[in-house]
C-alpha positions as CSV (number, residue, x, y, z in Angstrom):
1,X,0.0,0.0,0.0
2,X,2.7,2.8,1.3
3,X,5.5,3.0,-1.1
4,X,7.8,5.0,0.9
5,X,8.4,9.2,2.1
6,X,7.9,11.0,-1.1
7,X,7.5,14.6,-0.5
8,X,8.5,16.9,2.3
9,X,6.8,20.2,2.2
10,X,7.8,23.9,3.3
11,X,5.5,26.7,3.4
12,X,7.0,29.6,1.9
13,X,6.0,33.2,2.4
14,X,8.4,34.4,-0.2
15,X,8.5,32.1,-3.4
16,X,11.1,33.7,-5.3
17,X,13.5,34.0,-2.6
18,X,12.8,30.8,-0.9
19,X,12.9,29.0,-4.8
20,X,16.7,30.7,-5.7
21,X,18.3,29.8,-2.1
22,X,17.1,26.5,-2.4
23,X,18.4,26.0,-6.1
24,X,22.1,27.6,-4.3
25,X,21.5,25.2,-1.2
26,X,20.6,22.0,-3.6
27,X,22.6,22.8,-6.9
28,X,20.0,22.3,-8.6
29,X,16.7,24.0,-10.4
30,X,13.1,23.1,-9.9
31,X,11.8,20.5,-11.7
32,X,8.4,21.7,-11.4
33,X,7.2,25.6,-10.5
34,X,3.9,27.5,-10.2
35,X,3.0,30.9,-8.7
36,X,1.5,28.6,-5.6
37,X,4.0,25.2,-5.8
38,X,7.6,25.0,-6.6
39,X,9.3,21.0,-6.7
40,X,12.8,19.9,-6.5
41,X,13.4,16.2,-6.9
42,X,16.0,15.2,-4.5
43,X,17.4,11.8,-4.9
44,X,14.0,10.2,-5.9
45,X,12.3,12.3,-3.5
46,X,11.0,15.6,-3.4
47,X,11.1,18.6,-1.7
48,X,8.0,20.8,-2.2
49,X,7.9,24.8,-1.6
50,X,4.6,26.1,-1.0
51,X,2.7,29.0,-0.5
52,X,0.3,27.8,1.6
53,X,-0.7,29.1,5.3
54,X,2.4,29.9,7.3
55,X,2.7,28.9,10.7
56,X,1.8,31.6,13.3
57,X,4.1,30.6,15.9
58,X,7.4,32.1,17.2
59,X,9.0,28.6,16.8
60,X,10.5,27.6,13.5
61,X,7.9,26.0,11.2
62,X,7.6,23.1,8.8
63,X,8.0,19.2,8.8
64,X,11.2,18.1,10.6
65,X,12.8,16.0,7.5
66,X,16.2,14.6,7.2
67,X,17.8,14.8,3.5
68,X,20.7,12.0,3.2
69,X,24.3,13.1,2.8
70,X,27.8,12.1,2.2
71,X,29.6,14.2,4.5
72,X,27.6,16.1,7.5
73,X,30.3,18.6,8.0
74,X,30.1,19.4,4.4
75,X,26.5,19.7,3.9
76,X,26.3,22.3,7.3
77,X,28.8,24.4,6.1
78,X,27.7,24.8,2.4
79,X,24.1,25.7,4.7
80,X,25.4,28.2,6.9
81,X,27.2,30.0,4.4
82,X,23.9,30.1,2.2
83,X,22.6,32.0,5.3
84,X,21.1,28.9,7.4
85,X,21.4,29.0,11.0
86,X,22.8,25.9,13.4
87,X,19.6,24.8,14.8
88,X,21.1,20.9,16.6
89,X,24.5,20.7,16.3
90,X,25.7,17.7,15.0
91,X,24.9,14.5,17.1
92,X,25.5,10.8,17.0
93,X,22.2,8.6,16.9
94,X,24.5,5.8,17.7
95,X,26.0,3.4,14.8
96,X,27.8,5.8,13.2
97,X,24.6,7.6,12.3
98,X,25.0,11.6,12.1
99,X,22.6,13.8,12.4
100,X,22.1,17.9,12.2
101,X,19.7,20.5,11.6
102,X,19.6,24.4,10.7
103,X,16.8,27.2,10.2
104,X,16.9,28.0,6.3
105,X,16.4,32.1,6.4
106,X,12.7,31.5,5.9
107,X,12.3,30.0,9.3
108,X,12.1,26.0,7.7
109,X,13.8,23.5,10.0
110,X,16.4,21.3,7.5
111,X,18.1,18.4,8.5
112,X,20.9,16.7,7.2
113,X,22.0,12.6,7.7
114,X,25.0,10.8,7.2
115,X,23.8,6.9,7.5
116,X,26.2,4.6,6.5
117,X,24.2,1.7,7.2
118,X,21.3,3.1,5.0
119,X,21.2,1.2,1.8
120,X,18.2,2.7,-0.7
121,X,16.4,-0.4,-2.6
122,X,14.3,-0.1,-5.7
């Protein structure tokens, strides 16, 4: 029936901005945009911006979603010079598993994993 995550979604008050840091943040350009719904595909997922209802609250808003990565030091650096903030430093979940998160400048919580032992299967 369920056939895995397949979209993470970030309400965006800003589309333009929020749409060209997340082309710097990603390398790459969307693969699908409308005035209302941008979409990046991410390694056979995707990452949806929307300009949907934003979150009222003082705390940062959005779906807590980890994107997979080679190198965790790497990834938060290329972030935080794109203008991210350190949200959770880097920690480790235990078997070698990595994990981080920042504030993108539009108040979205992004998180990064290095999982070795993660193995994708079709």
């Amino acid at each position: 029936m369920f056939k895995g995550l397949r979209t993470a979604i970030y309400y965006v008050d800003d589309m333009e901005a929020t749409k060209a840091w997340y082309q710097r943040a990603l390398g790459i350009a969307p693969y699908f945009e409308s005035p209302q719904y941008v979409g990046f595909e991410v390694g056979g997922f995707e990452l949806g911006l929307d300009r949907g209802s934003i979150p009222t609250t003082e705390q940062p808003a959005g779906a807590l979603v980890y994107w997979g990565v080679d190198s965790i030091d790497e990834a938060l650096k290329h972030l935080i010079a794109l203008g991210a903030k350190e949200h959770l430093a880097t920690f480790d979940a235990g078997e070698g598993i990595l994990l981080a998160t920042v504030i993108d400048p539009f108040g979205n919580v992004f998180g990064v994993i290095q999982n070795p032992n993660f193995k994708i299967t079709p």
